[in-house]
N, C-alpha and C positions, 0 to 999 in steps of 0.2 A: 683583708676585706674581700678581695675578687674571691681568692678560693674559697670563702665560707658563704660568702650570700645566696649561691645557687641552692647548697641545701639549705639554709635558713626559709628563702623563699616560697618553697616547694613545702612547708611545713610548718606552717605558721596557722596553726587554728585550734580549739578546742582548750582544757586546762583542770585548775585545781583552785581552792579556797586560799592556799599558805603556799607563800615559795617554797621547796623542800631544799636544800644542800643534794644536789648530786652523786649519785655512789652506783659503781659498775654493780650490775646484775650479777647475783652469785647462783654458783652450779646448784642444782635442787636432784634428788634422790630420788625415781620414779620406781610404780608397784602399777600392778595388774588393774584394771579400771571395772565396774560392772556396767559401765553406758555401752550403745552400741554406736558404730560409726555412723549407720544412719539417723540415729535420732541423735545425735549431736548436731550433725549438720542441717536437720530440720529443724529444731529449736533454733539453731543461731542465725536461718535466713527467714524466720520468722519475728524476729526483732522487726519494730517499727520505725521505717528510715521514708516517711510518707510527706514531703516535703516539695517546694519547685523550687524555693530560694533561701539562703539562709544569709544572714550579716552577722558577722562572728568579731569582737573588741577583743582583742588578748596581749598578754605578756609573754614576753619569750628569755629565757635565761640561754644562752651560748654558750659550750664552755670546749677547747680543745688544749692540747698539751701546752702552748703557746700564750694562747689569751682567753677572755670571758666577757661577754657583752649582752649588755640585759638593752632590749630595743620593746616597743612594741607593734601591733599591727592591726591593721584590719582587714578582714577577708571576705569574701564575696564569693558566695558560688552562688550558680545558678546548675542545678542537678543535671549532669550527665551532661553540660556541657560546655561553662565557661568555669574555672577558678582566675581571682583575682586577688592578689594579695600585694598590699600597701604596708611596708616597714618606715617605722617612723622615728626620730629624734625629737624629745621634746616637743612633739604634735606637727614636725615637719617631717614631710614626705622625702625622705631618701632613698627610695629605690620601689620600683612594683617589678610584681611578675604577674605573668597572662598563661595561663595553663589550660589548650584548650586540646580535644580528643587527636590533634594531626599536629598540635606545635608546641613547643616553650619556648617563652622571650621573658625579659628582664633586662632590665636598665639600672643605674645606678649611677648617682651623682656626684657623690663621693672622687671618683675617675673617670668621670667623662665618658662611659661602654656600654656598650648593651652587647646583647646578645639574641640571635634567632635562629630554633636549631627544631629539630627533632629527639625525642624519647631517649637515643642512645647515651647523650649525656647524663641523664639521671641513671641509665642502666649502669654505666662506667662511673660514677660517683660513688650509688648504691651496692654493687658488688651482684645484682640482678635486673631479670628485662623487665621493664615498668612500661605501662602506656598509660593513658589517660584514668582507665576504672582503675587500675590498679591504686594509683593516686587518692583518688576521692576515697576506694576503699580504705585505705591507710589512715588518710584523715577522720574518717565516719567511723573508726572502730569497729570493721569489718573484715575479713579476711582476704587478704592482697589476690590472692587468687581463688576461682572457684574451685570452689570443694567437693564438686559433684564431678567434677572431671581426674580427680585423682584419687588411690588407694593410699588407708590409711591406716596404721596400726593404734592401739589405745593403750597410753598407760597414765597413771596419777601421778601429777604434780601437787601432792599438799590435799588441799581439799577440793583441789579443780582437776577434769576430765582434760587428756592433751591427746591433741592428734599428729602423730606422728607418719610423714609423707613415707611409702612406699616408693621409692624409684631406684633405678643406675642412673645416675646424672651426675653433675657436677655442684649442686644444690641439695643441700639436706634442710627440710624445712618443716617448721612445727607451730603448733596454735594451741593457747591454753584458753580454756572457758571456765566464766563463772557458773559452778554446779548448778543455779539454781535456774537463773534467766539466761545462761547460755550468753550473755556477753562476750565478748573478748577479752581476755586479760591481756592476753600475751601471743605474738605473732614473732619470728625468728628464721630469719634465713644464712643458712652457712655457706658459702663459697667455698669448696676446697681445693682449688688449684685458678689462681692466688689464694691464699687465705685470708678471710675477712669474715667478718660477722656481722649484718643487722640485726637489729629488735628493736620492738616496738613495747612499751608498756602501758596498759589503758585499766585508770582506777578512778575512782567517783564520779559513777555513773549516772545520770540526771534524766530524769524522767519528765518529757514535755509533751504537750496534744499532739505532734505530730511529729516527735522521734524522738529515738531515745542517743544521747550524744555521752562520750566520757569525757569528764571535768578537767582530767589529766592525762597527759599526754607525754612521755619521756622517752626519746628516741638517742640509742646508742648505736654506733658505727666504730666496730675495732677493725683495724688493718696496720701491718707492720710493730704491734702491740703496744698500739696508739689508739685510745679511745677518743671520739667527739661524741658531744652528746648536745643535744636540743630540748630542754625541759618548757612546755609551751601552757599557759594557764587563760583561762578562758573568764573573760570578765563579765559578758553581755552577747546572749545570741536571740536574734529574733528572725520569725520565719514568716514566706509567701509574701516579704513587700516587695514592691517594684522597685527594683534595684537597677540603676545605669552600672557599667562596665569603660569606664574609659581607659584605655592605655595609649600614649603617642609619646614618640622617643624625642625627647628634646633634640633642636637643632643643631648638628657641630658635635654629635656625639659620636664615636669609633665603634665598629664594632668589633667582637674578642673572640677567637676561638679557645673552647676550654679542653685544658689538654687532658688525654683520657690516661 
């Protein structure tokens, strides 16, 4: 339970109609593309994310070589600058986290811990440096990082346009879009020294007045060639209510350091 709640936590929003069965992402065949890199990336920050606050009900399936846990949760953002996320048992609250642009905390009932840290821990989870946008972008169906700040090469996955990062780093990183409205399909980042892989999968996409969100959400984490994966479905989201934010750590709770 300690080790898996930080990323449950941290990614608990959005979904799909039907639970799916879980299956690792398979390698795809890429060809020459005719989009250009600038207008991919204007179509996709042209997407409508025109929101102050959103209240997100979902299900979340768990699944790691070990165990599988289906919880649900509710989520709370207020745009750009508070996420809250409440995981539940049978409609009781066992654990929240507070994700705001300088901190992460989380508590947890279950053992008695919390946790208050800074960024680097999801960086050291994730296998890359995350801050607060990065965050929201991930949940929102957006590109974890901006696109205008790095070069990209084009090739075709399938019938979607993918931008492939231009660097020397330690990070090879790539984003698949829907051909047509430029959504996100797919975002993917490889670490090569450790080796590890994220991805993100974002499919049935839901068109609302004031943004457009994906239904589904499946995120996979390989390292030591051990997949975890977070399949998260979205049951009820509504926008611009006035939303309170409370987090306070029960009394007599320890707190944990998470080992990187």
């Amino acid at each position: 339970m300690r080790k898996i709640l930080p990323l449950i936590l941290i990614f608990l929003l959005l979904s799909c109609k039907a639970k799916k069965k879980l299956v690792a992402p398979e390698a795809v065949t890429t060809t020459a593309s005719n989009e250009t890199v600038a207008n991919i990336i204007k179509n996709h920050y042209a997407v409508k994310y025109d929101f102050k606050t959103a209240f997100i009900k979902a299900d979340v399936e768990y699944q790691d070589p070990k165990q599988t846990l289906s919880i649900s949760a509710d989520i709370r953002i207020k745009k750009d600058e508070i996420i809250l996320v409440s995981l539940k048992w049978f409609g009781i609250t066992m654990a929240k986290a507070m994700i705001t642009p300088d901190r992460v905390r989380y508590y947890e009932k279950l053992n008695g811990k919390y946790f208050d840290g800074d960024y680097q821990v999801l960086s050291d989870l994730l296998g890359t440096d995350l801050d607060f946008k990065k965050v929201q972008n991930l949940l929102l169906g957006q590109a974890i990082d901006n696109l205008n700040k790095n070069e990209y090469s084009i090739v075709q996955e399938g019938d979607a346009p993918k931008l492939e990062e231009i660097a020397k780093s330690n990070f090879n990183k790539s984003y698949v879009f829907e051909p047509v409205s430029f959504w996100l399909r797919k975002q993917e980042i490889k670490q090569i020294s450790p080796e590890r892989t994220f991805l993100a999968n974002y499919s049935n996409y839901k068109s609302f007045e004031n943004s457009v969100f994906p239904m589904e959400l499946t995120i996979f984490a390989v390292q030591n060639n051990q997949t975890t994966s977070i399949a998260i479905q979205n049951n009820n989201v509504t926008f611009n209510e006035e939303l309170s934010f409370p987090y306070n750590v029960p009394g007599g709770y320890k707190e944990i350091n998470i080992k990187k």
